[in-house]
C-alpha positions as CSV (number, residue, x, y, z in Angstrom):
1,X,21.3,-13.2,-65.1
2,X,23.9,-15.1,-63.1
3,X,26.1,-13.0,-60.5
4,X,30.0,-14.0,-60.6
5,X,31.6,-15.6,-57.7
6,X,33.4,-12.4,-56.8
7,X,29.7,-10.8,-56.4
8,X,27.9,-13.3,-54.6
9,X,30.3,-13.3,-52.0
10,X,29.9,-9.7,-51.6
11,X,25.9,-9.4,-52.0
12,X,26.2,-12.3,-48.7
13,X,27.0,-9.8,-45.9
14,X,25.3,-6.8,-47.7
15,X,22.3,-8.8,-47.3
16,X,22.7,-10.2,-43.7
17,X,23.1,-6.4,-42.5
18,X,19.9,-5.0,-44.1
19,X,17.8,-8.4,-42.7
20,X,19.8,-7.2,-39.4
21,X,19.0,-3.5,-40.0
22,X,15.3,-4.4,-40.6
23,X,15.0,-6.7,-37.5
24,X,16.7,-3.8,-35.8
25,X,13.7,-1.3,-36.8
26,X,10.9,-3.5,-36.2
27,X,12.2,-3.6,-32.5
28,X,12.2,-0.1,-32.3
29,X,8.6,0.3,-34.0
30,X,7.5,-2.2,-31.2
31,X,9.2,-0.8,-28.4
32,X,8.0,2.8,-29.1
33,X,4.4,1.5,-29.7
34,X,4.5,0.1,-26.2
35,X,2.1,2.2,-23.6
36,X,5.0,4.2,-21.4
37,X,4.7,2.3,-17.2
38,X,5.9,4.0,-14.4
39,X,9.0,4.4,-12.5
40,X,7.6,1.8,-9.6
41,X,6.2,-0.6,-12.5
42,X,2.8,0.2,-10.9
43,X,0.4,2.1,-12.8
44,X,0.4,2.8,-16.1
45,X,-2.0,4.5,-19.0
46,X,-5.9,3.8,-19.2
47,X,-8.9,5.1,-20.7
48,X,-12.2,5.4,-19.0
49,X,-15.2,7.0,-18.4
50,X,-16.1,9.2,-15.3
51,X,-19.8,8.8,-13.6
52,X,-20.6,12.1,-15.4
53,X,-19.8,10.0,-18.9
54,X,-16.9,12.1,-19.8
55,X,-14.1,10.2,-20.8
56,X,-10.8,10.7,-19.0
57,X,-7.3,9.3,-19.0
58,X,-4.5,9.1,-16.1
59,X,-3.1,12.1,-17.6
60,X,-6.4,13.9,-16.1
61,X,-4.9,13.5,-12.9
62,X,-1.4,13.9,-13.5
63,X,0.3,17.2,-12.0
64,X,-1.0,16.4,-7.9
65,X,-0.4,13.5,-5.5
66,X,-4.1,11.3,-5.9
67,X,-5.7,8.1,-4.6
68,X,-6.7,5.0,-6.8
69,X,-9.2,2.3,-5.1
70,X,-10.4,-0.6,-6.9
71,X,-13.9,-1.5,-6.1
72,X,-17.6,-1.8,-7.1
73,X,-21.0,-0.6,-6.2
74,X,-22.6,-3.9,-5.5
75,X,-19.8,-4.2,-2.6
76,X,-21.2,-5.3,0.7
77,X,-18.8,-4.2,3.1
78,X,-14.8,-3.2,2.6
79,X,-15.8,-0.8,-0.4
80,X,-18.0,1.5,1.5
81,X,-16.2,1.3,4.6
82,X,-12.9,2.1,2.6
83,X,-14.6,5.3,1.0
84,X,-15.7,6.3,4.0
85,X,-12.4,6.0,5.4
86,X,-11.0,8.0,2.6
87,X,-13.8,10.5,3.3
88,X,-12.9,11.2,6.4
89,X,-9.2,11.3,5.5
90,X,-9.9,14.2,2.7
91,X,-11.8,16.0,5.5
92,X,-9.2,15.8,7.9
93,X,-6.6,17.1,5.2
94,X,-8.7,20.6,5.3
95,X,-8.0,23.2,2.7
96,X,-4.4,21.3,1.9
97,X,-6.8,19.0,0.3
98,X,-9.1,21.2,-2.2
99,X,-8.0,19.7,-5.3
100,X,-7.3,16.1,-4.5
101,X,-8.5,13.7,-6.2
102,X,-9.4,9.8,-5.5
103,X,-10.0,7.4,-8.6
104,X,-12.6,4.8,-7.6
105,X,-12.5,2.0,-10.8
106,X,-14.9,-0.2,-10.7
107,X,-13.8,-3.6,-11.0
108,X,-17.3,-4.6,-12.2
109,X,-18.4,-2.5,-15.1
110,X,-21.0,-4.5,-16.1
111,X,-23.6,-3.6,-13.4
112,X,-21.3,-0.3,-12.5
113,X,-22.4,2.1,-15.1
114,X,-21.3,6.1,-14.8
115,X,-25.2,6.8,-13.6
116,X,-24.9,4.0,-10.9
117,X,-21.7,5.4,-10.0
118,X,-22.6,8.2,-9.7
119,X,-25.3,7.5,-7.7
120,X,-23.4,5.2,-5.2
121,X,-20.7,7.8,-4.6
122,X,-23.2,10.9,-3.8
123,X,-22.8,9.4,-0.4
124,X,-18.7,10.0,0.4
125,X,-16.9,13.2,-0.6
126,X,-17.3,14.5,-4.1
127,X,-13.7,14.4,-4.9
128,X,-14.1,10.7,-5.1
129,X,-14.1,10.4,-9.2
130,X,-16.0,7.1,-10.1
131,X,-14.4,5.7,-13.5
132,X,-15.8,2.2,-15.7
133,X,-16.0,1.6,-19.0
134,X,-15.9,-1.5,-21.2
135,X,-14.6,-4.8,-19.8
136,X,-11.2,-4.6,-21.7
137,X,-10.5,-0.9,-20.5
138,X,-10.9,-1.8,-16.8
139,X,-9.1,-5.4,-17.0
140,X,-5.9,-2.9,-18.5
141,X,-6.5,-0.5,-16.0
142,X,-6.3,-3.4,-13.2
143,X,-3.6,-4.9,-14.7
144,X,-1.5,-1.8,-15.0
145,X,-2.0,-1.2,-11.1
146,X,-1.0,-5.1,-10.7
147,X,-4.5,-5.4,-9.1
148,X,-6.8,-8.0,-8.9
149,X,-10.4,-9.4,-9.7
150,X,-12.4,-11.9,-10.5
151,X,-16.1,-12.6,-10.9
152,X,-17.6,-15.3,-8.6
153,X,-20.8,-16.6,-8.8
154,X,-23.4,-16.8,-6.0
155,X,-26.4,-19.9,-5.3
156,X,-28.9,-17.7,-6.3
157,X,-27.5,-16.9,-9.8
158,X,-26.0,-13.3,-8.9
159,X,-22.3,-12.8,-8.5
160,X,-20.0,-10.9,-6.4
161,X,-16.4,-9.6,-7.0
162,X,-13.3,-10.2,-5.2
163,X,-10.9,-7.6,-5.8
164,X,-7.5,-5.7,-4.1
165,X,-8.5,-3.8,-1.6
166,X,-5.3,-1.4,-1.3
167,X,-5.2,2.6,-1.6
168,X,-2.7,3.6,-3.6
169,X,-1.2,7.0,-3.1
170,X,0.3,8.2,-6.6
171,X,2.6,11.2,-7.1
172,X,2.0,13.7,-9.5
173,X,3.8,12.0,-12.1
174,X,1.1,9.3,-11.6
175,X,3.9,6.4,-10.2
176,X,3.2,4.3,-7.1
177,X,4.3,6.1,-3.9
178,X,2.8,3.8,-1.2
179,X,-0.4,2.2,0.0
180,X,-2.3,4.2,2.4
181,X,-2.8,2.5,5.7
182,X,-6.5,3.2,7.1
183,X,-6.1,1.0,10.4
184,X,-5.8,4.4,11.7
185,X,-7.1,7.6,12.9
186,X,-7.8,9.7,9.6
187,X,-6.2,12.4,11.3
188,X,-2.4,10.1,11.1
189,X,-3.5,8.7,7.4
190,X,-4.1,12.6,6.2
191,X,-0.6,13.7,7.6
192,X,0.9,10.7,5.6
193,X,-0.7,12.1,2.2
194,X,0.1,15.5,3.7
195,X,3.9,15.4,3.1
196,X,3.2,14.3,-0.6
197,X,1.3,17.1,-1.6
């Protein structure tokens, strides 16, 4: 059945706005199926697994001013000297401190399981919460911090990680206040995370 003249002229822009009206709510279906980033762009949602194997999200640690290091266990010198440095930070907070928290994600999940981190971080504070999982969770999770990593290998077939060494010092609402600056007494680097608590 042919349409008259009259009707295809009509059925021509009826159809061009429900193509545009489609288009229109696919964008939106994408756009709301996008993973929510924070105010500072830094940051963002992730999915991992704590060294007591329970898995936990940023929202865990929402509500209270926290740390997030990127590191690994197999780290010969900045990553213990850096959790030592945030040790003694959280001890110099006192009992402002209690309930902080300090995200230590490994940037090398293949070696750093939850039992090896768990055993590593025995030796700094205990609110130091050490979080890996697969190799796609922790390449988001370093991506959403704009971090960086990469695998290099050594002579004797091991390999090593280079990686961001910054703090980060998030807010409650889990966006990027600041870096913490360690080159410091801990007693100057606790006031700083002091006044954000």
């Amino acid at each position: 059945m042919s349409l008259s003249p009259a009707l295809r002229r009509a059925a021509i822009p009826l159809l061009a706005f429900a193509l545009g009206l489609a288009a229109l709510g696919l964008v939106a279906v994408t756009m709301l199926g996008r993973p929510a980033v924070t105010a500072s762009g830094v940051g963002g949602p992730f999915t991992l697994v704590n060294q007591d194997g329970k898995t936990v999200s940023e929202k865990d640690f929402a509500g209270r001013t926290h740390l997030v290091f990127f590191g690994f266990t197999h780290c010969p010198d900045v990553c213990p000297t850096t959790l030592q440095q945030i040790s003694d930070v959280l001890a110099a907070l006192g009992p402002k401190g209690r309930d902080m928290k300090v995200l230590f994600i490994t940037v090398d999940p293949e070696r750093d399981t939850p039992e090896a981190l768990k055993q590593y971080l025995a030796s700094f504070d205990p609110r130091i919460v050490g979080l890996t999982g697969s190799t796609d969770a922790v390449a988001g999770a370093v991506k959403a911090y704009r971090a960086y990593s990469r695998k290099v290998p050594l002579k004797d077939g091991d390999y090593t990680m280079e990686h961001t060494a910054l703090v980060y010092i998030m807010d409650g609402a889990n966006n990027f206040v600041g870096s913490l600056n360690l080159m410091r007494p801990a007693s100057d680097a606790a006031a700083e995370v002091a006044r954000r608590l």
